[in-house]
gemmi code that builds the backbone of each chain (N, CA, C; Angstrom):
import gemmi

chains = {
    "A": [
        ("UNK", (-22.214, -2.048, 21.827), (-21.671, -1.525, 20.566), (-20.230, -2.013, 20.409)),
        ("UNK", (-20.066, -2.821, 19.468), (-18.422, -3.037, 18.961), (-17.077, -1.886, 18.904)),
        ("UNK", (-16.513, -1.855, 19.116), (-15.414, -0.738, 19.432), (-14.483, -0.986, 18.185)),
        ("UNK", (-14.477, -0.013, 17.892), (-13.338, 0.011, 16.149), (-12.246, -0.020, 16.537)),
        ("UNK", (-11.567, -0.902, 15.838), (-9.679, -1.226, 16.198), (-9.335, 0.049, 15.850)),
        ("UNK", (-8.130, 0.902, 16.145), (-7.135, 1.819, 16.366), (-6.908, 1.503, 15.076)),
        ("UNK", (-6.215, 2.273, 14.252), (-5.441, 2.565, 12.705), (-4.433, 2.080, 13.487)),
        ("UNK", (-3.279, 1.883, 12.324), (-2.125, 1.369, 12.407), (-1.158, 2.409, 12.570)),
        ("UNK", (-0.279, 2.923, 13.221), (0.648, 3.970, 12.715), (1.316, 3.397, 12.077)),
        ("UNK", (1.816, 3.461, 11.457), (3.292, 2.681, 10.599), (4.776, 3.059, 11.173)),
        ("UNK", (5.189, 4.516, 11.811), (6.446, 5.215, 12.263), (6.181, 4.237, 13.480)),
        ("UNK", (5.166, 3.795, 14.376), (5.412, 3.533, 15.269), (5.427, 1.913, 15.515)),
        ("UNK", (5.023, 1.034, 14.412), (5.422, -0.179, 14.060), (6.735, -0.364, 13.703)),
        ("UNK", (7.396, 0.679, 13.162), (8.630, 0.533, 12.303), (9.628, 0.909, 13.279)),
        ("UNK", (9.368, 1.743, 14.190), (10.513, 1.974, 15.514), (10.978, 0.772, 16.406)),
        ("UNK", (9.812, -0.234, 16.453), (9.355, -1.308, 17.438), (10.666, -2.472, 16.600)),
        ("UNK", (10.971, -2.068, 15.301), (11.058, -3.303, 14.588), (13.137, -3.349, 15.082)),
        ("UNK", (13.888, -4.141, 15.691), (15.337, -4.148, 15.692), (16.401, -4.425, 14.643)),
        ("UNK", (15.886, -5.231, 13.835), (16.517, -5.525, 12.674), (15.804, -5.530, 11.720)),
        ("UNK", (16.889, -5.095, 10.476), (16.521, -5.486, 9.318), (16.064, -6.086, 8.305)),
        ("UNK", (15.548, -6.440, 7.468), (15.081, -7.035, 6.351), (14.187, -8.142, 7.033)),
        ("UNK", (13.211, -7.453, 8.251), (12.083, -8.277, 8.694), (11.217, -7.740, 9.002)),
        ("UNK", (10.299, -8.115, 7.879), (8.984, -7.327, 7.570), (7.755, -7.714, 8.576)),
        ("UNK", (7.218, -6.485, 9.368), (6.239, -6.783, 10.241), (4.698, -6.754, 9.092)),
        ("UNK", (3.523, -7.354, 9.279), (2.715, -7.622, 8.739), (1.827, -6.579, 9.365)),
        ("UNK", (1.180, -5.060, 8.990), (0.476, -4.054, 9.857), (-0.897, -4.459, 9.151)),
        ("UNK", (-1.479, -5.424, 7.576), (-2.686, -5.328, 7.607), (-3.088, -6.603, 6.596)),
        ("UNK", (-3.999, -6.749, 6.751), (-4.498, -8.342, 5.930), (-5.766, -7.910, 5.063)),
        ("UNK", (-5.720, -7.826, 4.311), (-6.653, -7.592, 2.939), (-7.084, -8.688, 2.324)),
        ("UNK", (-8.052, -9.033, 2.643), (-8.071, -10.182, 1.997), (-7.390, -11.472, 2.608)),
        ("UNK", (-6.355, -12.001, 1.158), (-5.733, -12.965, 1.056), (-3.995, -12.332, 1.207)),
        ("UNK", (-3.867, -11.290, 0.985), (-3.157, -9.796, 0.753), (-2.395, -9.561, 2.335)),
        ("UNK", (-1.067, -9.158, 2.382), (-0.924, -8.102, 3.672), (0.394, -7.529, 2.539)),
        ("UNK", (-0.055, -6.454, 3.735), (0.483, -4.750, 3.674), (0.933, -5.113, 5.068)),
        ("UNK", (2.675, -4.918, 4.326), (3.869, -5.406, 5.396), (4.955, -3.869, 5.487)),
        ("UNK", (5.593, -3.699, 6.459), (6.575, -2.699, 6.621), (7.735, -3.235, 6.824)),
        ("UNK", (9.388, -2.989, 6.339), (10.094, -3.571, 6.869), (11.435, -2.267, 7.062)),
        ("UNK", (12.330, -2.590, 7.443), (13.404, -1.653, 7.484), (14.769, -2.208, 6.846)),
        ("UNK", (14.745, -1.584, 5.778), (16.030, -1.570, 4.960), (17.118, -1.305, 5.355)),
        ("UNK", (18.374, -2.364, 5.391), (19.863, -1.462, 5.041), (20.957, -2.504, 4.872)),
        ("UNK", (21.725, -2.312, 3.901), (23.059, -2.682, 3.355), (22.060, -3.496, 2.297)),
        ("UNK", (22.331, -5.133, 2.016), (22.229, -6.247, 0.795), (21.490, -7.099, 1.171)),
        ("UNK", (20.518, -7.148, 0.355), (19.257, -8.470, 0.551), (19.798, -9.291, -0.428)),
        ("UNK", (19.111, -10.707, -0.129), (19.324, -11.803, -1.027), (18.971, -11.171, -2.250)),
        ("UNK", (19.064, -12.096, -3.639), (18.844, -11.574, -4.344), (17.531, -13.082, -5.059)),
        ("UNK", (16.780, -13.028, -5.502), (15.784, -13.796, -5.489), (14.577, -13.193, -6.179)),
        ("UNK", (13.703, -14.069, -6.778), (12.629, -13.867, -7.211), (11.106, -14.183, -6.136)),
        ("UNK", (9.697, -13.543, -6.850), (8.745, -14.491, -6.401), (8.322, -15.012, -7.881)),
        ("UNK", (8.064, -16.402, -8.107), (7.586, -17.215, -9.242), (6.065, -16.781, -9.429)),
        ("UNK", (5.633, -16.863, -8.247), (4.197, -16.503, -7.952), (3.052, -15.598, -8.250)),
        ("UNK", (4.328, -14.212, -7.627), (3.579, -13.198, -7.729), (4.236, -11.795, -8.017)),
        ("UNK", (3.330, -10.337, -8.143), (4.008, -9.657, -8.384), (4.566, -9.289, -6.759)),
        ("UNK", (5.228, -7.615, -7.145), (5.201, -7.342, -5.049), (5.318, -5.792, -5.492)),
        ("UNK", (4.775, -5.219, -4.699), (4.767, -3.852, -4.466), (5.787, -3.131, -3.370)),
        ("UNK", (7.024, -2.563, -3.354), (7.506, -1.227, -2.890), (6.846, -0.308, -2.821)),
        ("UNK", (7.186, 0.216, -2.027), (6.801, 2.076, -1.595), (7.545, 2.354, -0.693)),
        ("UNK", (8.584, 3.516, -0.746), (9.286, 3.599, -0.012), (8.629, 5.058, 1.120)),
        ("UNK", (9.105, 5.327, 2.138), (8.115, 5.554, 3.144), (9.655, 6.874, 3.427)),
        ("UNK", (10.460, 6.232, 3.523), (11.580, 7.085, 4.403), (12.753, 6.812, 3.504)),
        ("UNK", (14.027, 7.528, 3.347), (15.423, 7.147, 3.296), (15.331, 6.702, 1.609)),
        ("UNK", (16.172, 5.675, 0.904), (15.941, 5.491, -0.027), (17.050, 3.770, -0.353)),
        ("UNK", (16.015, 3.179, -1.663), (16.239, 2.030, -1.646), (16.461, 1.594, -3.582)),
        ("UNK", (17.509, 0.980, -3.210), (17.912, 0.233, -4.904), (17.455, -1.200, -4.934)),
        ("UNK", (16.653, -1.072, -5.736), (16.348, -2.752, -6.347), (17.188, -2.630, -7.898)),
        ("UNK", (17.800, -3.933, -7.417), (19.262, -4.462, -8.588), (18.113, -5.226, -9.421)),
        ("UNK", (17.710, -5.866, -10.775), (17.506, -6.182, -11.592), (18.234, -6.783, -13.079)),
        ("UNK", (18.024, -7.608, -13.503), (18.902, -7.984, -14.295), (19.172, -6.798, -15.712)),
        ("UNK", (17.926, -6.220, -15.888), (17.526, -5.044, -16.745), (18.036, -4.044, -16.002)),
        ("UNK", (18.369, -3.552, -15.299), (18.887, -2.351, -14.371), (18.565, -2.009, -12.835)),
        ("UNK", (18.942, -1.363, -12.872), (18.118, -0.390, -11.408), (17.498, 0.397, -11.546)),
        ("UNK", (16.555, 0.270, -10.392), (15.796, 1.359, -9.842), (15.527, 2.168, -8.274)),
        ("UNK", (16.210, 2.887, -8.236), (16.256, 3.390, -6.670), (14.967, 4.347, -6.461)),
        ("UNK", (14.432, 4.245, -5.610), (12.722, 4.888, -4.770), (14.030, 5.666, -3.776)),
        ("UNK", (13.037, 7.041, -3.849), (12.965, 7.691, -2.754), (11.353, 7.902, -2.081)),
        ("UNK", (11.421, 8.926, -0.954), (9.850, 8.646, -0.343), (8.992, 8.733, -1.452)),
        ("UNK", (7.965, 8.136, -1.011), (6.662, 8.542, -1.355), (6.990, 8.103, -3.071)),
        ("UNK", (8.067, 7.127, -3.119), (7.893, 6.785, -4.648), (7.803, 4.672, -4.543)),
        ("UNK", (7.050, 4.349, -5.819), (6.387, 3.062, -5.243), (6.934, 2.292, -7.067)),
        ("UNK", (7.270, 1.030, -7.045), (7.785, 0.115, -7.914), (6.730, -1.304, -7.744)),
        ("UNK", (6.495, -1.231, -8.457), (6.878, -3.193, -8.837), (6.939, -3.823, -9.400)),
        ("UNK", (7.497, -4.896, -8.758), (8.583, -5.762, -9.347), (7.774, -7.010, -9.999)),
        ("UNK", (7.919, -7.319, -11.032), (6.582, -8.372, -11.843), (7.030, -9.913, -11.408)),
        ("UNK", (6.199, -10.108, -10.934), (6.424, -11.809, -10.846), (7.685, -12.341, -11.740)),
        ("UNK", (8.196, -13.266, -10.731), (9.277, -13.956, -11.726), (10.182, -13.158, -11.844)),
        ("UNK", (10.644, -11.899, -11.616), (11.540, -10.961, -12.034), (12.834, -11.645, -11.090)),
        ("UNK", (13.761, -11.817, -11.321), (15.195, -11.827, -10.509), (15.577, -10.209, -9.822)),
        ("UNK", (15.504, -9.880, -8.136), (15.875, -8.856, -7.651), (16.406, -8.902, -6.542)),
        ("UNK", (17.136, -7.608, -6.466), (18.157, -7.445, -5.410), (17.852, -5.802, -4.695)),
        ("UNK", (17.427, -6.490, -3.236), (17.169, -4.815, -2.998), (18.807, -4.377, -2.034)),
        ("UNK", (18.715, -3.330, -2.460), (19.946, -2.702, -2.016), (19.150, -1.185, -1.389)),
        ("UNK", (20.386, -1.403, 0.292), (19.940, 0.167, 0.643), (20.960, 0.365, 1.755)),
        ("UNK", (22.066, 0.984, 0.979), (23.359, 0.930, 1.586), (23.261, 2.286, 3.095)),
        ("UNK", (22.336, 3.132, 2.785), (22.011, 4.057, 3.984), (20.774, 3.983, 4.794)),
        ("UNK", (19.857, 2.724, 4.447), (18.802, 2.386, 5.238), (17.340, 2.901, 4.781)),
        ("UNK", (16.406, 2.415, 4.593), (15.036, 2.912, 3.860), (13.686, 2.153, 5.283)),
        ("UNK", (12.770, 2.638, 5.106), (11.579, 2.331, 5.603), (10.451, 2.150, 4.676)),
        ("UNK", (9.872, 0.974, 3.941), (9.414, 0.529, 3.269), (8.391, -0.444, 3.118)),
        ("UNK", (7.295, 0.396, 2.523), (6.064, -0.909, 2.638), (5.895, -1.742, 1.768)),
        ("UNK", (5.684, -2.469, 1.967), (5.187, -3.801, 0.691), (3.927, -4.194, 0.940)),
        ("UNK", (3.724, -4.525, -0.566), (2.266, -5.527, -0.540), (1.993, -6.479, -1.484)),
        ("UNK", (1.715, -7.461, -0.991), (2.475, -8.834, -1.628), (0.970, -9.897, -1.112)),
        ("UNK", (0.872, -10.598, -1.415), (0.634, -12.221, -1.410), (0.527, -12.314, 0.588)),
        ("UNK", (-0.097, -13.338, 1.160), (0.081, -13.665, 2.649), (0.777, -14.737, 2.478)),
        ("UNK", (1.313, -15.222, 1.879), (1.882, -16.654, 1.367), (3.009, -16.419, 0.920)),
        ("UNK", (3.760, -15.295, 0.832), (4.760, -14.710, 0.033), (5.727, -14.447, 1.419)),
        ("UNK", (7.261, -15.462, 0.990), (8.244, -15.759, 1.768), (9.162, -13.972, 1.296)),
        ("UNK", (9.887, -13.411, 2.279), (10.756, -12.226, 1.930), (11.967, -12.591, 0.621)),
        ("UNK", (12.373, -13.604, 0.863), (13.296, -14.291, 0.193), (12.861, -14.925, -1.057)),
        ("UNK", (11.817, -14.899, -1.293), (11.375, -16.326, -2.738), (11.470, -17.354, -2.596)),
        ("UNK", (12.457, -17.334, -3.626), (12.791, -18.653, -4.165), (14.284, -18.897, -4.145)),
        ("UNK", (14.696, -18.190, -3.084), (15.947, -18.178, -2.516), (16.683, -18.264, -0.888)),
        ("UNK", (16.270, -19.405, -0.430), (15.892, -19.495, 0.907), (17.616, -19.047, 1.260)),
        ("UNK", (18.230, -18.065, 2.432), (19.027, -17.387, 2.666), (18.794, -17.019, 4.663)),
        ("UNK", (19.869, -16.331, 4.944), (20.099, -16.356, 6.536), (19.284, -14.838, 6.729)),
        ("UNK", (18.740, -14.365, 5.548), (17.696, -13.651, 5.905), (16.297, -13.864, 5.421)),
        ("UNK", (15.982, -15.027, 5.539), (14.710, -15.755, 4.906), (14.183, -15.236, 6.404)),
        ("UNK", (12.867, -14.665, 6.420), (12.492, -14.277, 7.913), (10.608, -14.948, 7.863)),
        ("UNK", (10.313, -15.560, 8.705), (8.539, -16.524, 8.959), (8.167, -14.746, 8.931)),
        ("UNK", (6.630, -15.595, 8.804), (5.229, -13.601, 8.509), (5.021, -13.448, 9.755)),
        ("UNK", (5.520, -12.351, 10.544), (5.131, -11.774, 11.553), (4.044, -10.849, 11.519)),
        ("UNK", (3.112, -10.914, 12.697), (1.738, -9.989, 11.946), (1.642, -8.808, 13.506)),
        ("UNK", (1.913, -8.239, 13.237), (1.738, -6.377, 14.527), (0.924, -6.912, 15.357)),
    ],
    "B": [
        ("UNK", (18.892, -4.330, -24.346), (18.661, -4.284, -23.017), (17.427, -3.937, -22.157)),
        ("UNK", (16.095, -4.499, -22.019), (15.384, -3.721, -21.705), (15.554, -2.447, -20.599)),
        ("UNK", (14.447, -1.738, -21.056), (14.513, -0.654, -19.866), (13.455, -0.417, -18.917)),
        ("UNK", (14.226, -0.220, -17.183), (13.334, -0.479, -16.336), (12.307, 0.734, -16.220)),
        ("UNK", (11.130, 0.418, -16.056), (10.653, 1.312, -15.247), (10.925, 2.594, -14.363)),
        ("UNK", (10.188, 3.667, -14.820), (10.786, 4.642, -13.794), (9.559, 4.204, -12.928)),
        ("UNK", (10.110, 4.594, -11.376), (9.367, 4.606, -10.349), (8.233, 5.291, -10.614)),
        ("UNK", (6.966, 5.123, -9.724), (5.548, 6.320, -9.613), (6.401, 7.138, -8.163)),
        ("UNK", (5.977, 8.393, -8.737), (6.211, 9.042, -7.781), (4.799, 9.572, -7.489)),
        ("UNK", (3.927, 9.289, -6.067), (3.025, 9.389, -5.686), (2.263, 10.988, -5.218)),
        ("UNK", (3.609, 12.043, -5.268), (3.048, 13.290, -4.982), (2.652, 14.080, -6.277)),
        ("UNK", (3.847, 13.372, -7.737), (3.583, 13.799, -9.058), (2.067, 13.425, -9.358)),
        ("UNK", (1.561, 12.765, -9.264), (0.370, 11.738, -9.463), (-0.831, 12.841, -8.925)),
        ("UNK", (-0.507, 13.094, -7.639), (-1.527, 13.276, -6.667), (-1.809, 14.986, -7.299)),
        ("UNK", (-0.951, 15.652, -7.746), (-0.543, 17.336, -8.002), (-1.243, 17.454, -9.370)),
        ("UNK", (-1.426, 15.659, -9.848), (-2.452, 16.283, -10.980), (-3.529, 15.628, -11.240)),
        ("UNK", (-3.936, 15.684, -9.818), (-5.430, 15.035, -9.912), (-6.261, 16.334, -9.562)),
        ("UNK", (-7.329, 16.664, -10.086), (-8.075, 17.779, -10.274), (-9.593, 18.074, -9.253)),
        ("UNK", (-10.148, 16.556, -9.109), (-11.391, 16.863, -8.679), (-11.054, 15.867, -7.117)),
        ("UNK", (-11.331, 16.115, -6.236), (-11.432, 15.188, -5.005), (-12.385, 13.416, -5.448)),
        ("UNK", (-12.367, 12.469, -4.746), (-12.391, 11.277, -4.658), (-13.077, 10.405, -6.227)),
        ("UNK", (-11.804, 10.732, -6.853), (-11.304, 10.754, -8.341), (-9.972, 9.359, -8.379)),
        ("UNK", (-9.952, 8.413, -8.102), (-9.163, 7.722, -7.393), (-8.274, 7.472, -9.369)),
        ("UNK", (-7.278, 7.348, -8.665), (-6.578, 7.101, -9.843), (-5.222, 5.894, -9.408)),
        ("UNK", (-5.222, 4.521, -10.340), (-4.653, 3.382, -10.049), (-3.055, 3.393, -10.958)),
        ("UNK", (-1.987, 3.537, -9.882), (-0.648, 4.241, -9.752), (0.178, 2.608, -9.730)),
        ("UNK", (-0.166, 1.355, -9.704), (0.030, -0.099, -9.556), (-1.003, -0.813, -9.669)),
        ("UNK", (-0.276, -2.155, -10.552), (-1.081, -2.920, -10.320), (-0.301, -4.091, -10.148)),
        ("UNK", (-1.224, -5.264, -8.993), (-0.467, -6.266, -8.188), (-1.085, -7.229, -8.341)),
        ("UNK", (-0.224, -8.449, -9.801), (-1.336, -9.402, -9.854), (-3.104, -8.681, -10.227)),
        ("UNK", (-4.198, -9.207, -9.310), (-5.509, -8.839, -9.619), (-5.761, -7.249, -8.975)),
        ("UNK", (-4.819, -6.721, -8.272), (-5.197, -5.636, -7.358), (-4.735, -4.555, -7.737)),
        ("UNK", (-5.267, -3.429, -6.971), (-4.919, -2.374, -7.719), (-4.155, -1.186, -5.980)),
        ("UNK", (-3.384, -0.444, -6.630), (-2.784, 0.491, -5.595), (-2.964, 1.290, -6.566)),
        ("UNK", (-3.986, 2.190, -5.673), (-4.626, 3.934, -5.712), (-3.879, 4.924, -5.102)),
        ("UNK", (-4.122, 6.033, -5.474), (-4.384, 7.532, -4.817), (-5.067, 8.076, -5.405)),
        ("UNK", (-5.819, 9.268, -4.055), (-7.340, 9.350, -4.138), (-6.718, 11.163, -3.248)),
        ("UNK", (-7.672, 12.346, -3.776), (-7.623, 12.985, -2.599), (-9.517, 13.375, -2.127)),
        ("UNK", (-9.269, 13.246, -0.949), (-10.130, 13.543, -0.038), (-10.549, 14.536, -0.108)),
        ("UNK", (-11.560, 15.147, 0.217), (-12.490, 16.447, 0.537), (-14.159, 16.650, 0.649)),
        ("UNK", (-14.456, 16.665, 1.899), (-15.476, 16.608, 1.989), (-16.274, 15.694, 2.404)),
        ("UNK", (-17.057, 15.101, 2.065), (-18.235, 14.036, 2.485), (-18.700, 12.911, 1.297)),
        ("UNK", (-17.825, 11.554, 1.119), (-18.393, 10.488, 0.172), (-19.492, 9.787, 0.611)),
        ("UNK", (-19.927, 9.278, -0.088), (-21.049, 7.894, -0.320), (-20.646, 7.312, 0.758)),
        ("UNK", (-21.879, 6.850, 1.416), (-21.774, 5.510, 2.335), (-21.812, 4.441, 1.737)),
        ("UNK", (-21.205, 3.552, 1.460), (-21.449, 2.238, 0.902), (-20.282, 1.392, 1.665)),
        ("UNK", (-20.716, 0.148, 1.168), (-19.942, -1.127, 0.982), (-19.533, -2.075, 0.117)),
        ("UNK", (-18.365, -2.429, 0.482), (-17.936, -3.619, -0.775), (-18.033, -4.772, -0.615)),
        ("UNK", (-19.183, -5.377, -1.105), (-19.525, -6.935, -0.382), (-18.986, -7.648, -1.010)),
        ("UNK", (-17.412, -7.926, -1.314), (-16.966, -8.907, -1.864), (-15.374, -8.401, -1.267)),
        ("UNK", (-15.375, -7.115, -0.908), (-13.697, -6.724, -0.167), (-13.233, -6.077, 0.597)),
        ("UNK", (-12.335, -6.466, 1.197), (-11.715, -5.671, 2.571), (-10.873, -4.394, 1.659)),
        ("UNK", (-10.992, -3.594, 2.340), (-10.441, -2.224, 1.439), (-9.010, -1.437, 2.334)),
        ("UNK", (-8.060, -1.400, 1.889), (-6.992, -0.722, 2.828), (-6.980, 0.744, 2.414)),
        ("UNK", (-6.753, 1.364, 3.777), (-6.759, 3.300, 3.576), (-5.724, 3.348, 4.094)),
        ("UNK", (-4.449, 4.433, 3.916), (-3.645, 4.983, 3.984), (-3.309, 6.368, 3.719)),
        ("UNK", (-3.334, 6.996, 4.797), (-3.566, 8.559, 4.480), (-1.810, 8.899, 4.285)),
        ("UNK", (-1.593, 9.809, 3.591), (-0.576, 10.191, 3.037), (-0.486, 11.649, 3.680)),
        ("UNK", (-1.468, 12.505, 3.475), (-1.141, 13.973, 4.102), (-2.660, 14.097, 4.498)),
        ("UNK", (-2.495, 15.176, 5.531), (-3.919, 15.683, 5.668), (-4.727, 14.798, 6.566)),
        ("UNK", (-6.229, 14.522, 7.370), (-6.542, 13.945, 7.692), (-7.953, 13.206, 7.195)),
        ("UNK", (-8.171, 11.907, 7.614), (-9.904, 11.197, 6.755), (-10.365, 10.451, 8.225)),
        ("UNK", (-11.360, 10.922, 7.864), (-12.331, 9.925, 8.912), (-13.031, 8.869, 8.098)),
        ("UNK", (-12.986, 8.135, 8.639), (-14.039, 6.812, 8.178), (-14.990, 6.460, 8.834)),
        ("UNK", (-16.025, 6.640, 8.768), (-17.880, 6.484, 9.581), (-18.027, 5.196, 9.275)),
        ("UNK", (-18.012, 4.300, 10.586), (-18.622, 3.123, 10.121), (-20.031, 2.853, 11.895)),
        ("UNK", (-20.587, 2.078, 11.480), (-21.551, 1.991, 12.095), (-21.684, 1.469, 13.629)),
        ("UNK", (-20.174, 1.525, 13.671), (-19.828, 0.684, 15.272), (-18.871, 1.763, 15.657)),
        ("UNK", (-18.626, 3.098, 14.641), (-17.962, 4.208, 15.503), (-17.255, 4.893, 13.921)),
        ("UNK", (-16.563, 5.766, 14.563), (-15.683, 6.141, 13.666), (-14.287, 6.491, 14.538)),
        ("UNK", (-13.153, 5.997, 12.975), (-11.930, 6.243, 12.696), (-11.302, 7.206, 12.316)),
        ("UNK", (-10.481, 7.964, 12.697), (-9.885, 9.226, 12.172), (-8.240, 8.869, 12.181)),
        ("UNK", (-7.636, 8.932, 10.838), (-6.429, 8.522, 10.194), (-5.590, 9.850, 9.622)),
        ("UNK", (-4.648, 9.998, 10.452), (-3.530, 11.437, 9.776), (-2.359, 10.481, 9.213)),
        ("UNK", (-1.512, 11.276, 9.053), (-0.254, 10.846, 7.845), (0.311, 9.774, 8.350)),
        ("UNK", (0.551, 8.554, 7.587), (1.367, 7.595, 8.524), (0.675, 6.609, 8.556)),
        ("UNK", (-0.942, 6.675, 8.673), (-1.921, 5.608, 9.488), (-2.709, 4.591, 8.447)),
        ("UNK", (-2.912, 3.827, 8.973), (-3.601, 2.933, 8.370), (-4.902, 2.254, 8.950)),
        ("UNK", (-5.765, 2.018, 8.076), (-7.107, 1.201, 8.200), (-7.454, 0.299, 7.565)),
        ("UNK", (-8.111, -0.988, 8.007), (-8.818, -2.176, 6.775), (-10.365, -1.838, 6.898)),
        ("UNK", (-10.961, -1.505, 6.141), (-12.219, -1.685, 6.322), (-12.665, -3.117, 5.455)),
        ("UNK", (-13.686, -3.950, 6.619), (-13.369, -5.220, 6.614), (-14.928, -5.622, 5.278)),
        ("UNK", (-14.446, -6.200, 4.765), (-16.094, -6.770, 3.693), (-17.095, -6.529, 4.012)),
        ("UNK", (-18.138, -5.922, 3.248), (-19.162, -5.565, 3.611), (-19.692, -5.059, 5.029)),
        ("UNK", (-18.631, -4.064, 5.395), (-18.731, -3.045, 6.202), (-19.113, -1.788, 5.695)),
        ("UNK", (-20.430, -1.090, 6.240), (-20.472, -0.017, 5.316), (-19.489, 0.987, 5.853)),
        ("UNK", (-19.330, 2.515, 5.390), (-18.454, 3.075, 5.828), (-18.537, 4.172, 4.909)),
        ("UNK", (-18.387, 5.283, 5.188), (-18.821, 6.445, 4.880), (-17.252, 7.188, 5.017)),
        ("UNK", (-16.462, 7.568, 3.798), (-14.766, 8.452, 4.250), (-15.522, 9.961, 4.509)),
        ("UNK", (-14.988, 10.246, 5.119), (-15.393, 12.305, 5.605), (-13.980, 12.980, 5.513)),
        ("UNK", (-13.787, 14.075, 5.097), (-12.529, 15.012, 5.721), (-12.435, 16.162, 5.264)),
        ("UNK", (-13.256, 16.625, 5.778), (-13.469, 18.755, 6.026), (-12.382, 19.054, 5.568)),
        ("UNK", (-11.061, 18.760, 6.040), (-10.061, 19.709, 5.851), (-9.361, 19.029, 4.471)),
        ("UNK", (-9.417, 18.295, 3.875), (-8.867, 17.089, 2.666), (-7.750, 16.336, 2.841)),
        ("UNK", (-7.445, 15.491, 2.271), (-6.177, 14.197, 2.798), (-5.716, 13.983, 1.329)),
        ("UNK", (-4.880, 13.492, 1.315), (-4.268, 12.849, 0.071), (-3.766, 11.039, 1.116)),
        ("UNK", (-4.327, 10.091, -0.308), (-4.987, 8.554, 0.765), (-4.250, 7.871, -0.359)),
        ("UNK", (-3.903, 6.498, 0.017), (-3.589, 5.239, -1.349), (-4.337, 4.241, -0.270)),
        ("UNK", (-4.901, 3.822, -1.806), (-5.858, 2.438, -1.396), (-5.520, 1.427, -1.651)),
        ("UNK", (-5.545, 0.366, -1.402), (-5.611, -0.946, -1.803), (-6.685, -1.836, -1.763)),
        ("UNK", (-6.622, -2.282, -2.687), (-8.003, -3.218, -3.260), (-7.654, -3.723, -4.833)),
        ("UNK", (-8.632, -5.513, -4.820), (-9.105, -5.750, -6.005), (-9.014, -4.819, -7.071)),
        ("UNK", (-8.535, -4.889, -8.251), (-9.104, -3.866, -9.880), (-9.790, -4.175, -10.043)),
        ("UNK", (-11.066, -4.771, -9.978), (-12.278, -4.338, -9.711), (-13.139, -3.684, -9.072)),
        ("UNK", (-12.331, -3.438, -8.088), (-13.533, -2.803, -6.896), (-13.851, -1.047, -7.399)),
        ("UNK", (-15.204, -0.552, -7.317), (-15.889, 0.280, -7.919), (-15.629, 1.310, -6.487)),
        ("UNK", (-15.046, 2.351, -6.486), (-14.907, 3.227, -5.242), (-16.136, 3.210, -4.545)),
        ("UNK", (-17.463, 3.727, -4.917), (-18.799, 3.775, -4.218), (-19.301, 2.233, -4.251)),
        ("UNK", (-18.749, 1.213, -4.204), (-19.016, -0.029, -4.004), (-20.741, -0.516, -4.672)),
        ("UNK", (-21.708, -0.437, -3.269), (-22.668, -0.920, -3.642), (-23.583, -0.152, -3.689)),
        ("UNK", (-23.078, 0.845, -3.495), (-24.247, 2.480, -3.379), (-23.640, 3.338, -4.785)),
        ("UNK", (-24.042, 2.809, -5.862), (-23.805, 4.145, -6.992), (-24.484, 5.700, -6.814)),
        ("UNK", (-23.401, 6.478, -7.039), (-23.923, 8.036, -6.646), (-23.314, 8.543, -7.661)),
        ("UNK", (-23.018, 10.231, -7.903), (-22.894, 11.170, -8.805), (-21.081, 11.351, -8.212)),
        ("UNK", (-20.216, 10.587, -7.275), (-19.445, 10.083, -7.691), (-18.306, 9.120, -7.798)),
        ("UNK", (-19.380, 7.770, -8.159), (-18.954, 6.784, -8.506), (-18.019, 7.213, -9.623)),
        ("UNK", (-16.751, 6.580, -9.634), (-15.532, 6.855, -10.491), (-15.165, 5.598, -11.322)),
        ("UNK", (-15.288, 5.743, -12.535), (-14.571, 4.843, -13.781), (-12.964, 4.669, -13.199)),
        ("UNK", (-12.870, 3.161, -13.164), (-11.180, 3.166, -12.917), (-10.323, 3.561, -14.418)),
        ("UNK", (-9.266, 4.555, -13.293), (-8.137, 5.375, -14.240), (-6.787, 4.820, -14.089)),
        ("UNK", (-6.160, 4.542, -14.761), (-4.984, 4.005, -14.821), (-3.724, 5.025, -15.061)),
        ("UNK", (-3.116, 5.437, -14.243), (-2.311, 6.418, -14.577), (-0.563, 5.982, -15.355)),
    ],
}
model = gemmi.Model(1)
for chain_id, residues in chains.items():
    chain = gemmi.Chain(chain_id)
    for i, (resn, *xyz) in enumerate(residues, 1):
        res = gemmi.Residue()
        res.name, res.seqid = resn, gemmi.SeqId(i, " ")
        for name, pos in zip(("N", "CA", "C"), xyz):
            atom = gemmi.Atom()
            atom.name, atom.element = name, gemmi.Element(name[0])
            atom.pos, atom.b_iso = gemmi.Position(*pos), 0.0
            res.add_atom(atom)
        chain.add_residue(res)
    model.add_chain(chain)
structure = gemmi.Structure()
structure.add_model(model)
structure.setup_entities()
């Protein structure tokens, strides 16, 4: 009999993780992953041309800058950001945050930066 | 100036959903859709022979019956149930869950029952 993989915790992927604005990959859907990363201070500011991307913020709380305004998530509140959009996530006290995006989808866009981070997968 | 979006807040959403596995689509990503669903009780066994389906329990706990064992997911956790895997959600005590999947995908997949759910767009 095949043995069913373990669920993912997410608190306990996200403890594992040392720095910031590098999103671990906890699930593959498809063509799809459902990524976690840990927020704090100023991300590049950059688009995806591609695609849309999904926030959800999990813990703490997070500002995405926009040319149209802001929008700051607290837990359990979820955004996204439409393809092509120009954004800036900001999270000057630190957030825990899932995304779900594209498997092909760089953190950075279309703005390659010293926090451009390769898809790490849990 | 346009104006942004207010965030989904996922517990507002969930506080007015009325009947258990009533899934209601809170994003949409590109072709896909991000749900919340609450749990209670005993769904349809089926499968989605065309998609891997992501569960994410939010509160409360869900089991997932699949035929090589079962999964049991509390707050925090995550599951892929992989293409045309059947899989049966259970949870006696009820969960509040967000899904991910295709906007197409039909909650009771390939087994229509009494309750298969019309996608709702909140």
């Amino acid at each position: 009999m095949a043995v069913v993989p373990a669920p993912v915790d997410l608190a306990t992927v996200l403890a594992r993780i040392q720095r910031p604005w590098e999103p671990r990959t906890v699930a593959v859907l498809n063509d799809y992953d459902v990524r976690v990363v840990r927020t704090h201070g100023e991300f590049t500011r950059h688009s995806h041309p591609e695609t849309d991307e999904v926030f959800l913020v999990l813990s703490g709380s997070l500002t995405i800058r926009m040319d149209d305004g802001d929008v700051t998530l607290g837990p359990g509140q979820l955004f996204v950001v439409p393809k092509g959009t120009s954004h800036q996530p900001y999270s000057p006290d630190g957030a825990e945050v899932l995304l779900v995006e594209p498997s092909a989808t760089v953190n950075t866009g279309d703005t390659p930066s010293e926090l451009t981070a390769g898809r790490r997968v849990v």
